[in-house]
PAVOBA-119985 format. One line per 10 residues: number of its first residue (from 0); their letters; for each residue x, y, z of C-alpha. Coordinates in Angstrom, 2 decimals. Example, Ala and Ser with C-alpha at 12.3 -4.5 7.8 and 13.67 -1.06 7.14 Angstrom:
REM residues 2
0 = AS = 12.30,-4.50,7.80 ~ 13.67,-1.06,7.14 $
***
This chain:
REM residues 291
0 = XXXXXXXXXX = 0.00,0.00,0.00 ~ 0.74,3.19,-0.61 ~ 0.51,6.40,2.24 ~ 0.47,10.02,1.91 ~ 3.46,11.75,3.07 ~ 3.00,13.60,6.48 ~ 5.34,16.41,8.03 ~ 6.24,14.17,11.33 ~ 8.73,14.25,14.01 ~ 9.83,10.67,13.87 $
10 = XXXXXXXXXX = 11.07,9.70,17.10 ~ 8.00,11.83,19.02 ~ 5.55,9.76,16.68 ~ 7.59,5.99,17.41 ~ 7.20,7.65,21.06 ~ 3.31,7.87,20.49 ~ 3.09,4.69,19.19 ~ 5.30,2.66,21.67 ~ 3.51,4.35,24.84 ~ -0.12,2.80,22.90 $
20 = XXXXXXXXXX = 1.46,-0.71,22.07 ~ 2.56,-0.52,26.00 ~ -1.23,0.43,27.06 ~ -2.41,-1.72,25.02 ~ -0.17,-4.87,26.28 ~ -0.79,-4.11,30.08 ~ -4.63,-4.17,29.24 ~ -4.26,-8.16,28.28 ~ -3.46,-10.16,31.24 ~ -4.60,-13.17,29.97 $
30 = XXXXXXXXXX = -3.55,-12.20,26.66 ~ -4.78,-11.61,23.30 ~ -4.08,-10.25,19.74 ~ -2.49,-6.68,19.20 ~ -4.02,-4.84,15.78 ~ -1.97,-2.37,14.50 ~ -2.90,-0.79,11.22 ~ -1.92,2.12,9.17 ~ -3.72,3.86,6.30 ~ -5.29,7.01,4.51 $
40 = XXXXXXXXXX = -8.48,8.94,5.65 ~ -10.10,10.90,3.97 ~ -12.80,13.15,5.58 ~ -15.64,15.50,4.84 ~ -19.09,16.02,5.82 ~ -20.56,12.77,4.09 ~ -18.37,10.64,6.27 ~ -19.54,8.17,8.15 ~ -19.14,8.28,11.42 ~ -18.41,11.29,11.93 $
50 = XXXXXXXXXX = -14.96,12.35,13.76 ~ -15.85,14.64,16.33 ~ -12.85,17.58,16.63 ~ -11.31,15.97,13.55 ~ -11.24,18.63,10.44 ~ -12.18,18.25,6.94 ~ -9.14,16.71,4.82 ~ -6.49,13.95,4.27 ~ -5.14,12.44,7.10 ~ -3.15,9.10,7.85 $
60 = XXXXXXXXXX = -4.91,7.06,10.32 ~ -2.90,4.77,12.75 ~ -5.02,2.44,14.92 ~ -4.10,0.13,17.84 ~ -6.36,-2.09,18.98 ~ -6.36,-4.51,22.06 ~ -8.44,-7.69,23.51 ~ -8.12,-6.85,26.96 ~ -10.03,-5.59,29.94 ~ -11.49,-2.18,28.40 $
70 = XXXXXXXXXX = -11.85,1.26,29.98 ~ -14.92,2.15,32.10 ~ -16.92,4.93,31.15 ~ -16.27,7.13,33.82 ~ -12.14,6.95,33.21 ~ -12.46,7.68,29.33 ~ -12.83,11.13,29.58 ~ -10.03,11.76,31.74 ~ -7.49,9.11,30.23 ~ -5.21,11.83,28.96 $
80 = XXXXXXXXXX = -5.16,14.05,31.52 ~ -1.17,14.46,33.35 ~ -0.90,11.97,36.18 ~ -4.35,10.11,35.96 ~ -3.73,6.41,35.86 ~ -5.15,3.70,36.97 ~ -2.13,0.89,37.50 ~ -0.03,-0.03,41.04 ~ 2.97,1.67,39.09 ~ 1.82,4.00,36.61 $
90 = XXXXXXXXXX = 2.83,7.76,36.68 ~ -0.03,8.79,34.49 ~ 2.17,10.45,31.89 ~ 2.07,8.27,29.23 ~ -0.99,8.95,27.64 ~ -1.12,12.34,28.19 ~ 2.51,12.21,26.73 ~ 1.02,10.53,23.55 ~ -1.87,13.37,23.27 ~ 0.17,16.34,23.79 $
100 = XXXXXXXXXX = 2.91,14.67,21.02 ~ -0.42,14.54,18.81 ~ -1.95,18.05,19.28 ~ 1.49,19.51,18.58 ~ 1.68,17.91,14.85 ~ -2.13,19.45,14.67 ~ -3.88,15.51,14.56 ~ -5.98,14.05,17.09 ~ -6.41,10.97,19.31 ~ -9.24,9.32,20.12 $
110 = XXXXXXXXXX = -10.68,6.49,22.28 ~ -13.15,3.66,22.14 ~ -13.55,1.27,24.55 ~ -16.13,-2.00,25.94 ~ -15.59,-3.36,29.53 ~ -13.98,-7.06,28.88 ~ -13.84,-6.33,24.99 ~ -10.94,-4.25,24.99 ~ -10.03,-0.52,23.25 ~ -9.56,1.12,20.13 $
120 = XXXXXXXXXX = -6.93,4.18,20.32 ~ -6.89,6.11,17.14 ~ -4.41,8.59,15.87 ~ -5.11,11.10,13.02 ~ -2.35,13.01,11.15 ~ -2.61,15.37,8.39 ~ -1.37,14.43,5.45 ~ 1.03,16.66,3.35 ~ -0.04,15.35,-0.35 ~ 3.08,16.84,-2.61 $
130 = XXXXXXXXXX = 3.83,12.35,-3.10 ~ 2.92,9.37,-2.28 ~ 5.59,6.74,0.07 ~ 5.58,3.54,-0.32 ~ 4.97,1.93,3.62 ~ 8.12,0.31,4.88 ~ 8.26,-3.48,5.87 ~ 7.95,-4.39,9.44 ~ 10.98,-3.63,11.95 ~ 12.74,-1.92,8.84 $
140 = XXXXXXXXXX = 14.94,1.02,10.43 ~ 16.25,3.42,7.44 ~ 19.61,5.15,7.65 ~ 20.29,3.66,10.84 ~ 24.01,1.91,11.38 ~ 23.98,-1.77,12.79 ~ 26.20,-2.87,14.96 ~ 26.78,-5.68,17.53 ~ 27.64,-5.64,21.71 ~ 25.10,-5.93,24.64 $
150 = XXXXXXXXXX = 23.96,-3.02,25.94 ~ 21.52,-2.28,29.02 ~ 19.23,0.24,28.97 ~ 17.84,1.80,32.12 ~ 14.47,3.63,32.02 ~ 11.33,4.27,34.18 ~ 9.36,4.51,31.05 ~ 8.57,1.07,29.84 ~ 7.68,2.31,26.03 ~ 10.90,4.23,26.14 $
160 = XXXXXXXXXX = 12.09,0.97,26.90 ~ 10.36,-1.09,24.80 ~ 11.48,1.14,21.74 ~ 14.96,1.00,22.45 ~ 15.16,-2.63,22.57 ~ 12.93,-2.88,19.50 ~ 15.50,-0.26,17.79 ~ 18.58,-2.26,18.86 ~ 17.66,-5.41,18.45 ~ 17.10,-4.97,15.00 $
170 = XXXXXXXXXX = 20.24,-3.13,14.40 ~ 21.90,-6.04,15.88 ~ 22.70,-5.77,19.48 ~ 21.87,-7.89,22.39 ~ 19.63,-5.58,24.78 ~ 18.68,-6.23,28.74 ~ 16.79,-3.20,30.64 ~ 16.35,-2.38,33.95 ~ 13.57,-0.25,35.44 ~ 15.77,1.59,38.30 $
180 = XXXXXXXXXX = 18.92,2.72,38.87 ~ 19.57,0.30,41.57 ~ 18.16,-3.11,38.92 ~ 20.74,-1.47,36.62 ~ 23.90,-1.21,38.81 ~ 22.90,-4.75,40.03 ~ 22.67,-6.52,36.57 ~ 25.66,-4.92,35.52 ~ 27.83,-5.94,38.79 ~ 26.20,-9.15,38.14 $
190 = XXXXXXXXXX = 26.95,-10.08,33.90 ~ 30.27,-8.12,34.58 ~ 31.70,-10.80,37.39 ~ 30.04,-13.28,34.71 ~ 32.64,-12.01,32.13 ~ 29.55,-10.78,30.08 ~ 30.11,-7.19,30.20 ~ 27.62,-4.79,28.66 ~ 29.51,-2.98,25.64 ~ 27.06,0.18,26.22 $
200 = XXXXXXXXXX = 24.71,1.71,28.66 ~ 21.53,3.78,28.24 ~ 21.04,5.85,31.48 ~ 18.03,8.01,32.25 ~ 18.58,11.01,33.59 ~ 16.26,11.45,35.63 ~ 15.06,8.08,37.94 ~ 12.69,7.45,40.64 ~ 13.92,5.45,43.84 ~ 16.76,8.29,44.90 $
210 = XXXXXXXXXX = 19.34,7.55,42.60 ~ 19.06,9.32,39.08 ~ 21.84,8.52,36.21 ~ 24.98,10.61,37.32 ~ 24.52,8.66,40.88 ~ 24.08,5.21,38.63 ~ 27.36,5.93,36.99 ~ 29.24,6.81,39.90 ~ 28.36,3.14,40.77 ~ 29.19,1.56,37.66 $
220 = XXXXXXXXXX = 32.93,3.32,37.71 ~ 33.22,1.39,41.09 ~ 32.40,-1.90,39.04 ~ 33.84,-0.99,36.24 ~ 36.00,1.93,35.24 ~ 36.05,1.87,31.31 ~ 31.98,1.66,31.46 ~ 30.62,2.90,28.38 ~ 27.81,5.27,29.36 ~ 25.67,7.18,27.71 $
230 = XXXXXXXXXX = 23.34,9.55,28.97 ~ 19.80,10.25,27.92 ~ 17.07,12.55,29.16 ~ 14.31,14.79,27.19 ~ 15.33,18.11,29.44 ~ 18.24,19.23,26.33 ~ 19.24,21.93,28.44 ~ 20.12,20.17,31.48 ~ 24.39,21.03,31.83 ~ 24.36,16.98,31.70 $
240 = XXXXXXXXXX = 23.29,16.72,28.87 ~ 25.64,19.50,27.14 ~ 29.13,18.55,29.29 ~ 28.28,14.73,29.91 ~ 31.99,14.12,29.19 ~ 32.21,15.57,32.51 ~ 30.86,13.65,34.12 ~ 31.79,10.54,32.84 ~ 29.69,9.53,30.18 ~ 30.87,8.40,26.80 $
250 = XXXXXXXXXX = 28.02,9.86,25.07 ~ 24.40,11.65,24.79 ~ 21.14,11.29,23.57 ~ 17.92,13.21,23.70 ~ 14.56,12.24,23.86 ~ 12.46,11.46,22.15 ~ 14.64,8.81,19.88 ~ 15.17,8.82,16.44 ~ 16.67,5.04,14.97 ~ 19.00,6.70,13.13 $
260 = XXXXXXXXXX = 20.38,8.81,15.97 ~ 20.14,5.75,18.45 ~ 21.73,3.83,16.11 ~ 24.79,6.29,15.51 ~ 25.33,6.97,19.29 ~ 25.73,3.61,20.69 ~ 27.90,2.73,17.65 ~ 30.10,5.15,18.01 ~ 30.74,4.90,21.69 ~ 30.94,0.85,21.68 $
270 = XXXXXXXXXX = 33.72,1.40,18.38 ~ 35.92,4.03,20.34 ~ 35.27,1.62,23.71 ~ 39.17,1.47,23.51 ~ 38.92,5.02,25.62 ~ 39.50,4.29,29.21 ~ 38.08,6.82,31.65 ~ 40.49,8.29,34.87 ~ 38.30,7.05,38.27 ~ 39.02,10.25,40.19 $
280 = XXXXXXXXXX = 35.54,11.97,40.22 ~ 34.80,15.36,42.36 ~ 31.26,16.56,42.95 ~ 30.36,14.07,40.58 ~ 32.38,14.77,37.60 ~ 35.16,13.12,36.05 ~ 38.19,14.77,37.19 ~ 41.20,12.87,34.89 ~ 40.47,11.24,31.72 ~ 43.22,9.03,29.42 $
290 = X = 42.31,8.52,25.97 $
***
């Protein structure tokens, strides 16, 4: 099939899309089948049924669809709003992540759901019809470099998560991920006295539990002082993110992900892995470094 072109941010749209397929796999307990599906939509006043909020106009249409548990009537109307959730561990952000992500590119997101049938999450983008695109194959990542190593990736946010390892995995590396700092520093004390050391690691700046990624790496020096780090966060401006050779990390990444970017970073710092860090940090920064 062919799609219309749309003016997209990439990585914020594969965030969209990951933090639905995660939704959507928490809803199914007992399991079930995941739809995902992709296609034009055209829209005017003769369409059937009609799109409340949606405009007049081509749009691509991206639907995921679940099997699980459904959403009650009195929760579907405040789904996307910031911190309303409904799971033991959820922070509420995702979906409100996913609709803000949305609004900015001007499309819309809506909802249907049955108790014990499941939901139906649907996104609408405009489409930008200068050409048509032919739709890629499954798992293909364009102009993304492959590679091979193990690397660990350590993230609150299971679809953040879930995409790296998607993104990796097909580029060829072997990818383990750990929720919190301290499950990170753990499985890497752990494969390392296992002679499986992780070529690469993905911290989050930011994690909950007390002990955020520069505290993480401080750890992981202890265990191992020519760790390969690399921080990530989606707050660009933190001074982290702009000196992290400073503090010890091999290299950077913003949020949200593009493959191609991903790809690039963790290449780069496993290929140049023969760079061995000094272990004399100060206030959290790295205070000698050897190349």
């Amino acid at each position: 099939a062919d799609l219309w072109p749309a003016e997209i941010d990439p990585g914020q749209i594969s965030q969209v899309i990951a933090n639905l397929v995660v939704n959507a796999d928490q809803a199914m307990p007992n399991g079930g089948t995941l739809h995902v599906s992709c296609e034009n939509f055209r829209y005017c006043a003769t369409t059937t049924p009609v799109v409340p909020d949606l405009p007049p106009g081509d749009h691509i249409r991206i639907r995921i669809r679940d099997e699980g548990v459904g959403i009650p009537d009195e929760y579907l109307k405040r789904i996307f709003d910031p911190y309303f959730t409904t799971k033991p561990k959820g922070n509420g952000l995702g979906l409100a992540t996913a609709y803000s992500i949305i609004k900015n590119h001007n499309g819309l997101v809506t909802v249907e759901s049955e108790v014990h049938f499941g939901s139906i999450f649907t996104l609408y983008l405009p489409a930008a019809l200068e050409q048509e695109m032919p739709v890629e194959s499954p798992g293909t990542i364009t102009q993304a470099i492959t590679g091979t190593g193990r690397v660990l990736v350590v993230d609150d946010e299971e679809a953040i998560r879930m995409l790296v390892h998607f993104t990796l995995t097909h580029l060829g590396y072997q990818v383990m991920q750990a929720e919190t700092a301290l499950q990170g520093v753990n499985l890497y004390r752990e494969k390392f006295a296992a002679g499986e050391r992780f070529d690469a690691v993905i911290l989050d700046l930011t994690l909950p539990g007390g002990m955020g990624g520069k505290e993480a790496l401080k750890k992981l020096i202890e265990i191992d002082p020519t760790v390969n780090a690399i921080v990530s966060s989606g707050y660009a401006t933190d001074a982290t993110m702009s000196r992290y050779h400073d503090f010890g990390f091999r290299g950077v990444i913003a949020k949200p992900y593009e493959a191609s970017e991903l790809g690039k970073t963790v290449h780069d710092v496993i290929s140049t892995s023969h760079v061995n860090f000094g272990e004399h940090l100060e206030d959290g920064r790295l205070a000698t470094r050897v190349a």
